[in-house]
C-alpha positions in Angstrom: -86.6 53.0 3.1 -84.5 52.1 0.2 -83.2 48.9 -1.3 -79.7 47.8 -0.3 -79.2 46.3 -4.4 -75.4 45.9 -3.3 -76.1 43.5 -0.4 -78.6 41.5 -2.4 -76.3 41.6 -5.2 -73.5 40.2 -3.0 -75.7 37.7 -1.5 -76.8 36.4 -4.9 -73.1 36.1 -5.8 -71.9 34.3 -2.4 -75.2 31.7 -3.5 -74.0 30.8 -6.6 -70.0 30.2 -5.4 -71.6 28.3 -3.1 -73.9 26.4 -5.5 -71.1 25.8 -8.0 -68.4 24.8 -5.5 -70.7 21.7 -3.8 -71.4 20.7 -7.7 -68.1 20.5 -8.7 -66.9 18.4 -5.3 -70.0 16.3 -6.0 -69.1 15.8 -9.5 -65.7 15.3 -8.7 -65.9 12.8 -6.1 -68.0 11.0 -8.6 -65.5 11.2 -11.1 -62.5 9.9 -9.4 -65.4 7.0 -8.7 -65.5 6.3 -12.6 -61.5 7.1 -13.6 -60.9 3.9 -10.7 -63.6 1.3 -11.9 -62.0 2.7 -15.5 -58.6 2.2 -14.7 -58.9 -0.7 -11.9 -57.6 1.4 -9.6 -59.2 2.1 -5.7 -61.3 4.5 -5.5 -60.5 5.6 -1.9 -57.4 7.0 -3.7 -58.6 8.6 -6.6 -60.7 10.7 -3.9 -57.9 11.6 -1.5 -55.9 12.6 -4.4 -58.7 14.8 -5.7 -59.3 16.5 -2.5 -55.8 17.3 -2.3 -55.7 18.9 -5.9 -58.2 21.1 -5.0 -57.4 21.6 -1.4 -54.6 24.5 -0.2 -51.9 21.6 -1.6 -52.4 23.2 -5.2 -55.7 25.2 -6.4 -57.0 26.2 -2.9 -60.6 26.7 -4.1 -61.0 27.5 0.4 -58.5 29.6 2.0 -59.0 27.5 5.0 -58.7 23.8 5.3 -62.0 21.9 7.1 -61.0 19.9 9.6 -62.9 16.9 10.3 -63.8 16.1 13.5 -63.4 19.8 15.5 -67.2 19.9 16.7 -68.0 23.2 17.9 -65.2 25.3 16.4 -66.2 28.3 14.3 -66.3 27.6 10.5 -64.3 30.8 8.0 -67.7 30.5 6.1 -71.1 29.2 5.2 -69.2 27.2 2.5 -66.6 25.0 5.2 -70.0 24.8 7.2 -72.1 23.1 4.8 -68.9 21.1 3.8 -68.0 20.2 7.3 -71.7 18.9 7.9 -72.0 16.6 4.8 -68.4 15.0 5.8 -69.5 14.4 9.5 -73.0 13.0 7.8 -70.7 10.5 5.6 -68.6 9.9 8.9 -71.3 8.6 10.5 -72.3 6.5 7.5 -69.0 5.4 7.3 -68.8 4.2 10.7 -72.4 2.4 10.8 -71.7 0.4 7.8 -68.2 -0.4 9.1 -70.0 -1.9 12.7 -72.6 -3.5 10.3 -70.4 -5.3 7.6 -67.9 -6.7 9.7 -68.5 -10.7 10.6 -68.2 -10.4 14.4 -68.0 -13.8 14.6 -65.0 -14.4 12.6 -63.5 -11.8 14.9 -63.9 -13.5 17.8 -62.9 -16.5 16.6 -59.5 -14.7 15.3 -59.0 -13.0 18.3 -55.6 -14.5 19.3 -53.7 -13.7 16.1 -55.5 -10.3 15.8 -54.7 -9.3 19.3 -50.8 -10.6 18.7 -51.2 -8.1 15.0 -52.7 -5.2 17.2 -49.9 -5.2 20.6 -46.7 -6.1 17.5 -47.6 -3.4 15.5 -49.1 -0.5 18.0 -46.0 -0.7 20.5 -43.5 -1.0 17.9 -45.2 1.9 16.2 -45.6 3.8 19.1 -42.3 3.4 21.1 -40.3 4.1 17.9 -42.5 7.2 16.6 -42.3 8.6 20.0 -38.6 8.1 20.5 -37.9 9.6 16.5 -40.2 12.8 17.4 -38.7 13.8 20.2 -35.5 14.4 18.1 -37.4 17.2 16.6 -39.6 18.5 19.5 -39.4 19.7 22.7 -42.1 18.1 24.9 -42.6 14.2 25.6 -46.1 15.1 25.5 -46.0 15.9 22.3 -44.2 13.3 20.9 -46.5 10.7 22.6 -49.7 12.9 20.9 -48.3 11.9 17.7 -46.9 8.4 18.1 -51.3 8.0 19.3 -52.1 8.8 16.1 -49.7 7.2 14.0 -50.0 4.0 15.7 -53.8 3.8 14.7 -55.5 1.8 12.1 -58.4 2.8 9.5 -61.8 1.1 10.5 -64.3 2.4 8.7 -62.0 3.6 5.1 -60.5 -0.2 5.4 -64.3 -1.6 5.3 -65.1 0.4 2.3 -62.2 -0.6 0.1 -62.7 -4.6 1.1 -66.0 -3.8 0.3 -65.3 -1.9 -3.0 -63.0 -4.9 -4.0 -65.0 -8.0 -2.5 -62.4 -9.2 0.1 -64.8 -7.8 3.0 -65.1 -11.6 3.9 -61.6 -12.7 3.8 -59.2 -13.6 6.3 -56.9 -10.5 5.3 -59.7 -8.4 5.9 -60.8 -9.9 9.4 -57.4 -9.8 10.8 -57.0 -5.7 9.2 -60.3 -5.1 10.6 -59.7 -6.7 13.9 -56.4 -5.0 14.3 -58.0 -1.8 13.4 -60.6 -1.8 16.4 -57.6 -3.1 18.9 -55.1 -0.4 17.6 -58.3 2.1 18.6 -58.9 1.5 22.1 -54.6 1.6 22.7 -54.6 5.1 21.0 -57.3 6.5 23.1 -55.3 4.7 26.4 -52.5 6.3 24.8 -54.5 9.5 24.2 -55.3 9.7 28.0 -51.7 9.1 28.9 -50.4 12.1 27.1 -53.1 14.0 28.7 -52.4 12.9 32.2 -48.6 13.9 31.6 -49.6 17.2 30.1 -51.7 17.6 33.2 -49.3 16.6 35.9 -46.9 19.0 34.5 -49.0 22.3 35.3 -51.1 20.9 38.3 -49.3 18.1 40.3 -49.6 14.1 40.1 -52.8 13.9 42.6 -55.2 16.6 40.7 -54.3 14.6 37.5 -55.0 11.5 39.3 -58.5 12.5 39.9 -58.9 14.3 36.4 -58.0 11.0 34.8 -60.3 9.1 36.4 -63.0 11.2 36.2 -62.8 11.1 32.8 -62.1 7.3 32.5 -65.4 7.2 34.1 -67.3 9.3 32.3 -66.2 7.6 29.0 -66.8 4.0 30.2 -70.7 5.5 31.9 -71.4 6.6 28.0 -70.5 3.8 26.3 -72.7 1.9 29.0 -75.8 3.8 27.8 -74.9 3.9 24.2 -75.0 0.2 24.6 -78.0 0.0 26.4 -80.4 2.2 24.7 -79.0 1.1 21.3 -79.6 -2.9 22.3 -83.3 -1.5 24.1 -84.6 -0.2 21.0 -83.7 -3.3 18.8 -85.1 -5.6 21.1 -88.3 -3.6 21.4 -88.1 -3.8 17.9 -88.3 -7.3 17.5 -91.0 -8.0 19.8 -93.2 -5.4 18.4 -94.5 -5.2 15.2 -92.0 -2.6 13.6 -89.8 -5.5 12.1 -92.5 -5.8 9.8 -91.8 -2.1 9.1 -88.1 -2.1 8.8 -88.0 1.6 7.1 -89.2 3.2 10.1 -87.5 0.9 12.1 -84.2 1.8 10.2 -84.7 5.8 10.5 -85.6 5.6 13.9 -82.6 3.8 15.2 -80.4 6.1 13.1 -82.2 9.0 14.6 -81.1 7.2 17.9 -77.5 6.8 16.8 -76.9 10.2 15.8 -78.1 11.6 18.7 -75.5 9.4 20.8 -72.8 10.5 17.8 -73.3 14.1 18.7 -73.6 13.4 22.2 -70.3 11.9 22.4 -68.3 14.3 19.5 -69.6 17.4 21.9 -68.2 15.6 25.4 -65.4 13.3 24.6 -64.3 14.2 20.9 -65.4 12.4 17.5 -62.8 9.5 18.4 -65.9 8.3 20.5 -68.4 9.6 18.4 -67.1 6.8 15.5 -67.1 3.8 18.6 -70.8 4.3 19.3 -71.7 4.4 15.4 -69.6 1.4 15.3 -71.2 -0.1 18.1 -74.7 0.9 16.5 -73.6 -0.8 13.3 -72.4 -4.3 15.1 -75.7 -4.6 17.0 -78.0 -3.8 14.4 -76.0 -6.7 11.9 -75.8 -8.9 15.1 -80.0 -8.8 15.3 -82.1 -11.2 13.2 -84.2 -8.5 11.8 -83.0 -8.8 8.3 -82.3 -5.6 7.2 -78.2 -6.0 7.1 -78.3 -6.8 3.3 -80.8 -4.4 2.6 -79.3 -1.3 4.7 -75.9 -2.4 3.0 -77.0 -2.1 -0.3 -78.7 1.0 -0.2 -76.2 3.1 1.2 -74.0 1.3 -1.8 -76.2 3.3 -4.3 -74.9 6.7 -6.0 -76.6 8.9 -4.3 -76.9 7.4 -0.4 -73.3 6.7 -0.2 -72.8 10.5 -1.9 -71.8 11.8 1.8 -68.9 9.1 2.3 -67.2 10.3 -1.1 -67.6 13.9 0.0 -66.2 12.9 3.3 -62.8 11.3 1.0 -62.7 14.0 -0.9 -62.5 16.4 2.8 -60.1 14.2 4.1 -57.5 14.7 1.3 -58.4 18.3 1.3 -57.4 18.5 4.9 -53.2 17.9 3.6 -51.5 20.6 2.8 -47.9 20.0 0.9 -47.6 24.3 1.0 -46.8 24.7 4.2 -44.9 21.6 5.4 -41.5 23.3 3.6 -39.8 23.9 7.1 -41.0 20.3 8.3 -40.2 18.6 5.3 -37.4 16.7 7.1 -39.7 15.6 10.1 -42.1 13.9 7.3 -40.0 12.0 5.5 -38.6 10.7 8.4 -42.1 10.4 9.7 -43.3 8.6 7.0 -40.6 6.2 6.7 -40.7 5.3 10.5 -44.6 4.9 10.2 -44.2 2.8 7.3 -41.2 0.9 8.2 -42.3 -0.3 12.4 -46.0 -1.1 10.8 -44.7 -3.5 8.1 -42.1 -4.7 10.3 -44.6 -5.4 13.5 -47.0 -7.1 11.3 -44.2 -9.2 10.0 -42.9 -10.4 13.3 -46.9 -10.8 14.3 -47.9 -13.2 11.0 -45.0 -15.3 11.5 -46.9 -18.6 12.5 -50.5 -19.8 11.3 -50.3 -18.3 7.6 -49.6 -20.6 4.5 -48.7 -18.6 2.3 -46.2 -14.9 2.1 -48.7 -13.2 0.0 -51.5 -13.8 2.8 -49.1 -12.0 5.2 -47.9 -9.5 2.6 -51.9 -8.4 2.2 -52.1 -8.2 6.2 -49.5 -5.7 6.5 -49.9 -3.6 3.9 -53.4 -3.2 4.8 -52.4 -2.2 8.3 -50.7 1.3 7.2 -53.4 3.5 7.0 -54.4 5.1 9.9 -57.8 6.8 8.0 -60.3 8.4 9.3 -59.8 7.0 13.0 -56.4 9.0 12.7 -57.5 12.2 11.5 -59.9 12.7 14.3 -57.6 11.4 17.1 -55.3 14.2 15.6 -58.2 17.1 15.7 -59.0 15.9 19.0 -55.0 16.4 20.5 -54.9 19.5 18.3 -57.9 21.1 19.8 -56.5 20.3 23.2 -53.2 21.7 22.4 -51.0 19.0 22.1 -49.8 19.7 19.1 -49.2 22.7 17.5 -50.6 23.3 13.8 -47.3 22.8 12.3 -47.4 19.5 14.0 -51.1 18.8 12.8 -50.4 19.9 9.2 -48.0 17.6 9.2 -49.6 14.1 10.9 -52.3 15.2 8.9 -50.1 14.8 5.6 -48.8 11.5 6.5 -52.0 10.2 7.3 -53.9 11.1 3.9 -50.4 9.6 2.1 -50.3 6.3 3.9 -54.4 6.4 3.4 -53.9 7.1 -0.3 -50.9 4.9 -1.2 -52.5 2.0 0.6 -54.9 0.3 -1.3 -52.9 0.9 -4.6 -50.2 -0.9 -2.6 -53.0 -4.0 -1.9 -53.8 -4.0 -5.3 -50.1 -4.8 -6.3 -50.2 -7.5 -4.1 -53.1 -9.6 -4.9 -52.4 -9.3 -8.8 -48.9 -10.4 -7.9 -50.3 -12.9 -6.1 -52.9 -13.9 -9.0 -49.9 -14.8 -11.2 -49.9 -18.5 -9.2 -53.7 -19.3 -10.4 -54.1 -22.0 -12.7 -56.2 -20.9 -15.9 -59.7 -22.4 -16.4 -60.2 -25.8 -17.6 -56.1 -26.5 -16.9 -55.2 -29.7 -14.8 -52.7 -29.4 -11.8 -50.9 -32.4 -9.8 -53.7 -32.8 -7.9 -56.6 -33.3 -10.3 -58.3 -29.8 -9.9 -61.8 -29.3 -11.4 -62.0 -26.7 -13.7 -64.7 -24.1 -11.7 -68.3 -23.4 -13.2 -68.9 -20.7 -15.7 -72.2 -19.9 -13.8 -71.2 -18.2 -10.5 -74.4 -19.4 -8.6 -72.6 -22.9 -8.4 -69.0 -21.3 -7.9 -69.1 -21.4 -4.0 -70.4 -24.6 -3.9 -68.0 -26.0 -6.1 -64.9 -24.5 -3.8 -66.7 -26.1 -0.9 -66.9 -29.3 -2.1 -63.3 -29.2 -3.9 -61.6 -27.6 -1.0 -59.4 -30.6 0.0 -57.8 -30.6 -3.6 -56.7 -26.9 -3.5 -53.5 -25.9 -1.9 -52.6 -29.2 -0.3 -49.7 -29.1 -2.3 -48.5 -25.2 -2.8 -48.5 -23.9 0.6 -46.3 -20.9 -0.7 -49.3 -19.4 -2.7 -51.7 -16.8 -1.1 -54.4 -16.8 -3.7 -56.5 -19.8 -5.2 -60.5 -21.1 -5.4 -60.2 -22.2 -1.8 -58.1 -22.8 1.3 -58.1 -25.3 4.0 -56.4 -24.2 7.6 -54.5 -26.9 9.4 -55.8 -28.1 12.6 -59.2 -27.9 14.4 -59.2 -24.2 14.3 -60.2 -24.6 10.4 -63.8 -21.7 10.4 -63.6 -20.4 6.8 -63.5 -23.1 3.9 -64.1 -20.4 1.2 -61.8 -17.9 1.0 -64.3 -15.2 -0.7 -61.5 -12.6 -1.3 -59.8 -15.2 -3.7 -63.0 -16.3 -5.4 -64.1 -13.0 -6.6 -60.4 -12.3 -8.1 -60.4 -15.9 -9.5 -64.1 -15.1 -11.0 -63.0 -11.6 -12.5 -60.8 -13.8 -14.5 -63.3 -16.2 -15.9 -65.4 -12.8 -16.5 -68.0 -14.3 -14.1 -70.1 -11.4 -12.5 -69.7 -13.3 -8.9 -69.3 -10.6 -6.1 -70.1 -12.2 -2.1 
């Protein structure tokens, strides 16, 4: 029996593409990390932009695009396998640190003016997109499919650029946050609607009827005992001694969520997968076992948060500029509808309660993404056929642009807004102290100098501190406007 060298010569060659393709994503992704702390610039968008270099946009290192979020479809190749399964491993980071970083607390207590944000924004969105679409298409259904996913906010991308630029603990970022999870569950009601009209279409009103709520009930039953067995196991925790070993503690409730992840990407589609990582995320930062800091700050090193860059670097790979030449109409006008009912829903919706246009400026800008919560709604419409893949190319375009421009757009905000902050050691009308040069006593500094800031230039968004009229006042440090006021003293002061 003879030696097949040609095979083995073939295999050994498939290897090493393989070997030196995940090197130079993993090298890239770390690069556009270092040109953005070089150049000040995001780093969500150095990433997007490098996945859509070398995605079919320009040097098309895979013939096929990966598309995040299709479990159980057939990869082209080992390659868009092994790709596909380190960007739904960063997903799943990505949406655990998003449940476990956000302050539920402050939510809840900003649930009014978050809930007026999410309905302003979504319907406006929504109705309009819908309307515009079905210029260009043929089917309602359709154009309700992609008014879902345009309407949608980023969750778990918007976490890890307030994160990245220490304004996780800002108002700006509760109410984009907040938004974002609202904005969610109207997509997927939104999501069901488009599927019930698809379905009454070809079987008749009652089978619909009773495909609809079968659904609606399995969905609800799951997240039911998501919630349960994730809020079991952390309670057993706590009363047994595995808090004192939070590692294994840690890994097995991971284990735990991942299971439910795949449990809900294989029945319902990845848009529920993300809620019950989420969810996994908020209890596990809602328990007093101490480990949010810690699990934060590991998957902030190089190598843990590795997956979530690959997963950036996927996502812009997914947009392809090639084959949108025949659409290129619909996109522009997409993109400028998007952009235009966003900005103007969030305007109408921050019209009472802020101080200051800069505050509101940062709030609506940040609302334009649709992230990673919008590519998967549109994998999950696209695998049930409503929309085409000319249609999903090009959702999938305007997605990864809004995603991309963005943060650069927040960063032009805030420095505009910096221009209104006094100097170190300068006096104002109203006798302000000149901050510490140590940032261990900056915080308490802005807490006991609150009343002095900003009592007299409402029109200014950023300063050491903030005081909110009324009773309602629950943040007296506004942490977003400390760290850019400390990156200006060149203290190293991060919350």
């Amino acid at each position: 029996m003879g030696v097949n060298y040609r095979l083995i010569l073939n295999n050994m060659q498939t290897f090493t593409q393989l070997t030196i393709f995940l090197i130079s994503v993993i090298l890239l992704s770390r690069l556009a990390a270092l040109l953005s702390n070089r150049f000040g610039l995001p780093s969500i968008s150095f990433q997007l932009l490098a996945g859509t270099l070398i995605g079919p946009s320009l040097l098309n290192f895979l013939e096929a695009p990966i598309a995040v979020g299709t479990w159980g479809s057939i990869s082209p190749s080992l390659l868009h396998s092994i790709l596909k399964i380190i960007a739904e491993i960063g997903l799943i980071q990505l949406m655990l640190l998003a449940g476990l970083r956000i302050d539920w607390h402050e939510l809840k207590a900003d649930l009014k003016p978050i809930f007026s944000l999410s309905l302003w924004g979504f319907i406006l969105t929504a109705m309009v997109v819908a309307i515009v679409i079905q210029v260009f298409v043929e089917r309602w259904t359709e154009g309700v499919a992609i008014a879902a996913i345009m309407a949608t906010g980023s969750l778990g991308i918007s976490v890890y650029h307030f994160d990245e630029t220490g304004l996780l603990k800002s108002r700006t970022a509760n109410m984009v946050l907040g938004s974002a999870i609202l904005t969610g569950l109207l997509a997927i009601l939104l999501i069901i609607a488009g599927q019930a009209i698809n379905y009454a279409s070809n079987y008749g009103v009652f089978r619909m009827t009773i495909a609809v709520s079968w659904f609606m009930a399995k969905l609800i039953m799951f997240f039911a005992i998501a919630y349960f067995l994730a809020s079991r196991f952390l309670r057993l925790i706590t009363r047994t001694g595995f808090q004192k070993r939070p590692l294994q503690a840690f890994i097995g409730y991971l284990l735990l969520v991942a299971a439910l992840y795949a449990w809900g990407a294989m029945h319902f589609g990845s848009f529920a997968a993300v809620g019950v990582a989420s969810l996994g995320g908020g209890l596990l930062g809602m328990t007093n076992l101490g480990l949010k800091e810690k699990i934060a700050g590991g998957f902030g090193s190089s190598l843990a948060s590795l997956p979530m860059r690959i997963l950036l670097v996927v996502l812009g790979m997914e947009a392809n500029f090639k084959g949108i030449e025949k659409d290129a109409l619909l996109l522009v006008v997409l993109l400028l509808t998007v952009a235009a009912t966003k900005l103007l829903g969030s305007w109408f919706a921050t019209r009472k309660g802020y101080e200051s246009l800069g505050e509101r400026f940062q709030i609506m800008v940040g609302g334009l993404p649709q992230g990673e919560i919008g590519v998967l709604i549109a994998a999950y419409l696209f695998s049930r056929g409503l929309v085409n893949p000319s249609q999903f190319n090009m959702v999938i375009t305007v997605v990864v642009l809004l995603t991309m421009i963005s943060p650069m757009l927040m960063k032009i905000v805030a420095k505009v807004s910096l221009r209104g902050v006094p100097q170190p050691g300068t006096t104002r009308q109203t006798q302000e102290i000149a901050p510490p040069r140590s940032h261990d006593n900056l915080r308490s500094w802005a807490e006991n100098n609150r009343q002095r800031v900003l009592l007299e230039d409402h029109d200014r968004t950023t300063s050491h501190a903030f005081l909110r009229k009324g009773s309602k006042c629950r943040r007296k440090v506004a942490c977003d406007q400390l760290y850019e006021y400390s990156q200006r003293t060149h203290l190293n002061y991060r919350d």
